[in-house]
C-alpha positions in Angstrom: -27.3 -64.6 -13.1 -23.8 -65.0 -14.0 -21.7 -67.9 -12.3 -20.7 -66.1 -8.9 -23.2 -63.5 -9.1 -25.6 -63.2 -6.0 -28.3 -61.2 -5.0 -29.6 -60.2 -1.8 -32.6 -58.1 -0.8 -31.9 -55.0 -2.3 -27.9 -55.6 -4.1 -26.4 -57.2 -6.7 -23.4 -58.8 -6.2 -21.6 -59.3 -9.8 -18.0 -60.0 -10.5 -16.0 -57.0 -11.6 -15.1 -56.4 -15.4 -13.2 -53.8 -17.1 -16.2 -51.1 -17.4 -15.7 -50.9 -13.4 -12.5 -48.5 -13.4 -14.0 -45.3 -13.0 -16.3 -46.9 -10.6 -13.4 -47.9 -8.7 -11.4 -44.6 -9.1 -14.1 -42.4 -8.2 -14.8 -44.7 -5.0 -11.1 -45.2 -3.5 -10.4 -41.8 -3.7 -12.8 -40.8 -1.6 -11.6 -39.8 1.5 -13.3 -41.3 3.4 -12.5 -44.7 1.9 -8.6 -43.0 1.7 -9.0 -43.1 6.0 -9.3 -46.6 6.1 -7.8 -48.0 3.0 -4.9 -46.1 2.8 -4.5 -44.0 5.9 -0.4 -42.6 6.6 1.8 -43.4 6.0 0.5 -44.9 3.1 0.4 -43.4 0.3 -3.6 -42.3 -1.3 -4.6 -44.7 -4.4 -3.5 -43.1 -7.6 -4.7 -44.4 -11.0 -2.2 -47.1 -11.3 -3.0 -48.5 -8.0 -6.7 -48.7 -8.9 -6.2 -49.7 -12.2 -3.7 -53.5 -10.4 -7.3 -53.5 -7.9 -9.7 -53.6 -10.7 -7.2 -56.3 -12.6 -6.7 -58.2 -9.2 -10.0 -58.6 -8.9 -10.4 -59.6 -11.7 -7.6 -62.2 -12.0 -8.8 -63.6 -8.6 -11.9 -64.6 -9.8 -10.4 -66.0 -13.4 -8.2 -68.3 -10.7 -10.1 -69.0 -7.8 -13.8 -68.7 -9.1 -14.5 -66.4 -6.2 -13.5 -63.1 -5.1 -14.7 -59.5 -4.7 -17.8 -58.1 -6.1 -18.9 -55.2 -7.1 -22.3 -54.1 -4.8 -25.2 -52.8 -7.1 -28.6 -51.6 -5.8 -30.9 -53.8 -7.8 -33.5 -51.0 -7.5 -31.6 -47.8 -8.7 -28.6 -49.6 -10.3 -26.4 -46.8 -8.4 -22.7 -48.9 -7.2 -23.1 -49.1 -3.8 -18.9 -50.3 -3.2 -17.0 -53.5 -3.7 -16.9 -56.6 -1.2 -16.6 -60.2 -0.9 -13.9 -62.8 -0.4 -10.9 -63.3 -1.5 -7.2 -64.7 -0.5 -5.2 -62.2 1.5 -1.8 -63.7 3.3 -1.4 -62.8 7.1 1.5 -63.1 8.7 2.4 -65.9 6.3 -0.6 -67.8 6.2 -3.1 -67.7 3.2 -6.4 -66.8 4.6 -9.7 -65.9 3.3 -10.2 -62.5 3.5 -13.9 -61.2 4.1 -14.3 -57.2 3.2 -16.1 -54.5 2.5 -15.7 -51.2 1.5 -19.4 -49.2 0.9 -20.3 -46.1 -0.8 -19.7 -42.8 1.9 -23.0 -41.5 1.4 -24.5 -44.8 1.7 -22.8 -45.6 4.8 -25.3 -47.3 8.0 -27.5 -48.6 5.2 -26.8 -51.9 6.2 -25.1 -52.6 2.7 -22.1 -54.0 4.4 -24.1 -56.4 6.4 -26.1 -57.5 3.9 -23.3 -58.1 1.6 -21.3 -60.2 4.4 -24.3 -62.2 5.0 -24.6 -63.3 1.6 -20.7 -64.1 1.3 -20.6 -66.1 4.6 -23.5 -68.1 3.2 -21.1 -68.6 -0.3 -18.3 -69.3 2.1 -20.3 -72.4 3.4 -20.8 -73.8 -0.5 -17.2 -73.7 -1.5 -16.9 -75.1 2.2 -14.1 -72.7 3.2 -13.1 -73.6 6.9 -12.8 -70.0 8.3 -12.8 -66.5 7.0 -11.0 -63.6 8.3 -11.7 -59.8 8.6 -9.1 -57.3 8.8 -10.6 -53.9 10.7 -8.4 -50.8 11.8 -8.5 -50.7 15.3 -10.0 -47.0 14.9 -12.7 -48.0 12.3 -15.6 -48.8 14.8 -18.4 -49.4 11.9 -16.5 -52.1 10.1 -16.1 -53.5 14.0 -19.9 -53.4 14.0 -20.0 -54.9 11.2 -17.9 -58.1 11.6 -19.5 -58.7 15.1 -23.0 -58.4 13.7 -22.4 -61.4 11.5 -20.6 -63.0 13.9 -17.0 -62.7 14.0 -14.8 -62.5 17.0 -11.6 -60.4 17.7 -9.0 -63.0 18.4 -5.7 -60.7 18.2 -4.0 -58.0 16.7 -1.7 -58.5 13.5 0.6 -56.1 11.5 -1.3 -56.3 7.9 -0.2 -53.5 5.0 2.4 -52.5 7.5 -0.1 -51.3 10.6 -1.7 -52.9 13.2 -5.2 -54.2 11.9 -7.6 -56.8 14.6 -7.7 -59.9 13.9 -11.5 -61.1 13.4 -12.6 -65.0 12.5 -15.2 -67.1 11.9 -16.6 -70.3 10.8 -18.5 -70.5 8.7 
């Protein structure tokens, strides 16, 4: 495996490279990605926007040596979405951001969990003192999600320009 790389039961978790755009287009404009991503008034991803993702994701791990990965079944090889850590600023603060974002048809797999798990274990190695999740108050699965591997509501914050809750946890 490549520095950064994980795997877990059944994904690969691999940094993102260049070959991932139309991976990444045809998953962000899915709408059902587009309702939690980019609900209104934002506007939907468009090519440019996808394309400064795929090259932020790929800067943040050239700078930080961590950040999002790209979610693989190690079975099938099918992309299964894109999650990880990575630095996100709220309300001012720098934070470390965990997310996740999973494949519609794939959805209550258990892929987001799994993929959590395995970046709150990596959060412990580069010792990161808290991580933060940032959910829609209307997006009940990714709730489930942070509070199945343990993180607690502790507020509301304005993130992207609409109210998002607040979840933490040490790691």
């Amino acid at each position: 495996m490549h520095d950064g790389e994980r795997q877990t039961e059944r994904l690969l978790l691999r940094r993102p490279s260049p070959d991932d755009r139309a991976l990444y287009h045809a998953h962000f404009t899915h709408p059902a990605i587009e309702r939690w991503l980019r609900p209104p008034p934002l506007p939907p991803f468009n090519a440019g926007a996808i394309d400064e993702l795929v090259e932020g994701d790929e800067a943040h791990w050239s700078d930080h040596g961590f950040g999002p990965w790209v979610l693989v079944e190690q079975e099938t090889g099918v992309f299964t979405g894109r999650g990880g850590l990575h630095w996100t600023t709220v309300e001012e603060t720098a934070m470390v951001e965990l997310a996740w974002s999973i494949e519609p048809p794939l959805h209550g797999n258990g892929y987001a969990t799994e993929m959590a798990e395995a970046a709150i274990a990596w959060a412990r190695e580069l010792e990161f003192e808290e991580l933060v999740a940032l959910v829609l108050p209307a997006n009940a699965p990714s709730q489930r999600v942070a509070e199945k591997v343990g993180c607690e509501v502790t507020g509301e914050v304005t993130h992207a320009g609409m109210p998002h809750l607040l979840y933490r946890l040490k790691p």
